[in-house]
C-alpha positions in Angstrom: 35.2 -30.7 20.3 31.7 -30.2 18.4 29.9 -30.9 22.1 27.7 -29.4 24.4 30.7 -29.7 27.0 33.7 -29.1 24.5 31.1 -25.7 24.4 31.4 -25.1 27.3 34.7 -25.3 28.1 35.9 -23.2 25.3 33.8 -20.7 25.9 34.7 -21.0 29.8 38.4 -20.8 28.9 37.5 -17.9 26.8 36.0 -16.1 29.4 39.5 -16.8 31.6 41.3 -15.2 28.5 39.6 -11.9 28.5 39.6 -11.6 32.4 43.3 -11.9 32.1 43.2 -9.8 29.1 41.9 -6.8 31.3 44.0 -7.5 34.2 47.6 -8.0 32.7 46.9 -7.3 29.1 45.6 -3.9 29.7 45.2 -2.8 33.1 49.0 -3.9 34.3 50.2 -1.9 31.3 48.8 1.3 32.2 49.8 0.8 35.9 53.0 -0.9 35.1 54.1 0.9 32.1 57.6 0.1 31.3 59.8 3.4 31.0 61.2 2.4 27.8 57.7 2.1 26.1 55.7 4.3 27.8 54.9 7.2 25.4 53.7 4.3 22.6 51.7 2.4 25.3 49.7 5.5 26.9 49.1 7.3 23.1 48.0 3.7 21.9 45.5 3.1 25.2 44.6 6.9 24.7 43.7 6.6 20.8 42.2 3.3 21.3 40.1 3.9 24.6 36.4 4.2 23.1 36.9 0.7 20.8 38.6 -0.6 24.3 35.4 0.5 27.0 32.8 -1.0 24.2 34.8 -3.9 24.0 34.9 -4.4 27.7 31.5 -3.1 28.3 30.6 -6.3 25.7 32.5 -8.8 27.7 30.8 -7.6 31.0 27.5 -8.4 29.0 28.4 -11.7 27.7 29.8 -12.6 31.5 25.7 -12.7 32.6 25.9 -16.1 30.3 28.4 -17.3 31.8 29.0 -20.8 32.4 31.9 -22.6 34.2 33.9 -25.1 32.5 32.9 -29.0 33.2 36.3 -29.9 33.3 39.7 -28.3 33.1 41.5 -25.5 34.3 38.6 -22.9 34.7 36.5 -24.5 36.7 36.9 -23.1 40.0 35.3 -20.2 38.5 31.3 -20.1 39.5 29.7 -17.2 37.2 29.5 -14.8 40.0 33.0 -15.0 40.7 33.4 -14.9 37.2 31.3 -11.7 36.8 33.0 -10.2 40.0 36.5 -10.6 38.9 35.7 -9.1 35.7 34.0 -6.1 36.9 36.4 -5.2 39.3 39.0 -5.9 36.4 37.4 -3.7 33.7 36.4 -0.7 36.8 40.5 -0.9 37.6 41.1 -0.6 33.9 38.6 2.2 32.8 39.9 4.1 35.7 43.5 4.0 34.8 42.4 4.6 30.7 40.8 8.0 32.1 43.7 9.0 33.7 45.6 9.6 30.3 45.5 12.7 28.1 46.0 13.3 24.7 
């Protein structure tokens, strides 16, 4: 903590966050909606989907500064991977955010 590679690593395991943010956070909710708490998931996505692309849009951005972890659990991730997994993510994401109506 309070190092260049404690720095590093946090902001490596950050990056992992928000990649599984989009993916399962967001994305799998849209695709994977559970009946029960559907209508509340879609209007929330729907009401909240400008704030949600800039956001993303943000994190793609950041990704180009990318820099994997020195040790730990990220580091398999190179920042190309990174970046890849991450646009793919968000494009899989915005694509299921457009689907929904107001």
């Amino acid at each position: 903590m309070g190092t260049p590679d404690g720095d590093t690593n946090s902001a490596a395991y950050n990056a992992y966050l928000r990649l599984g943010t989009v993916r399962f956070a967001m994305r799998d909710q849209l695709k994977k909606t559970p009946r029960e708490f559907q209508d509340v998931i879609r209007k929330h996505f729907f009401l909240q989907r400008t704030s949600l692309k800039e956001q993303c849009n943000k994190w793609l951005a950041d990704a180009e500064d990318y820099q994997p972890a020195k040790h730990g659990y990220v580091t398999s991730f190179t920042q190309s991977d990174y970046k890849s997994n991450l646009q793919s993510a968000v494009a899989e994401f915005f694509t299921e955010l457009d689907k929904l109506k107001g």
